[in-house]
C-alpha positions as CSV (number, residue, x, y, z in Angstrom):
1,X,0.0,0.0,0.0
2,X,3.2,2.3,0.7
3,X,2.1,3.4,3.5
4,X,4.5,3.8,6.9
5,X,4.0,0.7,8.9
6,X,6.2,-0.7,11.8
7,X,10.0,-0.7,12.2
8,X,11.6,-4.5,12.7
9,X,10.0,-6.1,15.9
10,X,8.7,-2.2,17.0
11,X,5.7,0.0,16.7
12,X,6.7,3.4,15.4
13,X,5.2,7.1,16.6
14,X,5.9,10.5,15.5
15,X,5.1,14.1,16.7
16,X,4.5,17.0,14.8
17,X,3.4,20.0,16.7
18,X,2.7,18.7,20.3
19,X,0.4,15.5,18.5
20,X,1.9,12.2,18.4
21,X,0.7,10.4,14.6
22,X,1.0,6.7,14.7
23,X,0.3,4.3,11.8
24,X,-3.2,2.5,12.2
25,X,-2.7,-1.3,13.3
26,X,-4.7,-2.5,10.3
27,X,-2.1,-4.7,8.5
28,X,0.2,-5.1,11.8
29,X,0.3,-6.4,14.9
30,X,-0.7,-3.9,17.3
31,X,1.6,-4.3,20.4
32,X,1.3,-4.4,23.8
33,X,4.0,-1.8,24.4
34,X,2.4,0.0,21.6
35,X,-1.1,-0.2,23.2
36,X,0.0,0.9,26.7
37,X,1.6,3.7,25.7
38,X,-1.1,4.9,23.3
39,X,-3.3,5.0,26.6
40,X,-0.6,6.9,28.7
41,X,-0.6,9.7,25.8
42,X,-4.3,9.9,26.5
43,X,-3.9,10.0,29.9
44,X,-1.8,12.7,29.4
45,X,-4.0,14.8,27.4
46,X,-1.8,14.2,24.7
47,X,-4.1,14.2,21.2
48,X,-3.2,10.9,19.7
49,X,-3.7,9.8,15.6
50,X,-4.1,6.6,14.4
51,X,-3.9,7.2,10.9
52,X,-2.2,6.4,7.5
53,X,1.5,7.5,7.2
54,X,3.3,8.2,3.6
55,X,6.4,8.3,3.6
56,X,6.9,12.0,2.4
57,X,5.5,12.9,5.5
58,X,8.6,12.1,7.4
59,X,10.0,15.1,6.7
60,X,6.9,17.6,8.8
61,X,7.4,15.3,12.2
62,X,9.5,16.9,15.2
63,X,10.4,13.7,17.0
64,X,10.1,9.8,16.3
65,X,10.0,6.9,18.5
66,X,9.6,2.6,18.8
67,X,8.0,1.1,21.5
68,X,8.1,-2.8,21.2
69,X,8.7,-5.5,23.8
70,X,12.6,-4.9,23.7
71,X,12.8,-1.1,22.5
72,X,10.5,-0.4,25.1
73,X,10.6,3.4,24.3
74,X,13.6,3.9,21.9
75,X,13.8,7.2,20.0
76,X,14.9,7.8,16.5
77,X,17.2,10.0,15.5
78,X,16.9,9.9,11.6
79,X,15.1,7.5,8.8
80,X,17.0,8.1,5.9
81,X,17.3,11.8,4.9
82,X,14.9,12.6,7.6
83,X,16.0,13.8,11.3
84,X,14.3,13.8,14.2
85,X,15.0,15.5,17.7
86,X,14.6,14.0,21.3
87,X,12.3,16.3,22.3
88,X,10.5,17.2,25.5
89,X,7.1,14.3,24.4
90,X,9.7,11.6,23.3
91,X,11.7,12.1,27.1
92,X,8.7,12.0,28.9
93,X,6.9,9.3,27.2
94,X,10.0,7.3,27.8
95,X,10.3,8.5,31.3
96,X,7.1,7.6,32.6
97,X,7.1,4.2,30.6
98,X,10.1,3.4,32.4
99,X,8.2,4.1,35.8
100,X,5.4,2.3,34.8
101,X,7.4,-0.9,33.9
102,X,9.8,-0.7,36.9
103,X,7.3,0.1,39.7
C-alpha cells in the first residue's frame, strides 16, 4: 500500500506540533507496548492519531519513537534523509514508561 507501517519487531510514533501520529494497526500487529503507551498519551491529554502515514511525511514530524517488547521506548534519531530531535514528548513518554514498567 506504501504506507508507513512498523520498524523491525517495534511500533513506530511520531510528533508534529505537540500530537503524536501513529500508523493504524490495520495490517500489523498492534503491540502491547504500543497499546499501553497509546493510553498513557491519552492520559496525558496528549491528542493521539491513528492514521495512515506516507512516507513523504517524514520530513513535517518533530520527534520519532519505537515502542516494542525490547525497544520499550527507543527514540529515532533519523530515517533516511529525515531527522528527528529527542524532544520534551519523546523524554517524557520514555520516562514515565520506564516508571510504569519498573514500579
Amino acid at each position: 500500500r506504501g504506507y508507513v507501517a512498523e520498524a523491525t519487531g517495534a511500533n513506530i510514533f511520531f510528533v508534529k506540533n505537540g500530537e503524536v501520529h501513529t500508523p493504524k494497526a490495520d495490517c500489523f500487529l498492534n503491540g502491547l507496548t504500543r497499546q499501553t503507551v497509546i493510553g498513557m498519551l491519552k492520559d496525558m491529554q496528549v491528542k493521539v492519531h491513528e492514521r495512515h502515514i506516507m512516507p513523504d511525511e517524514l520530513e513535517s514530524f518533530e520527534q520519532c519513537w519505537l515502542t516494542g517488547t525490547a525497544a520499550e521506548v527507543t527514540p529515532v534519531g533519523q530515517i533516511g534523509d529525515y531527522a528527528f530531535e529527542v524532544g520534551a514528548l519523546t523524554q517524557r513518554v520514555a520516562s514515565e514508561y520506564e516508571k510504569l514498567v519498573r514500579n
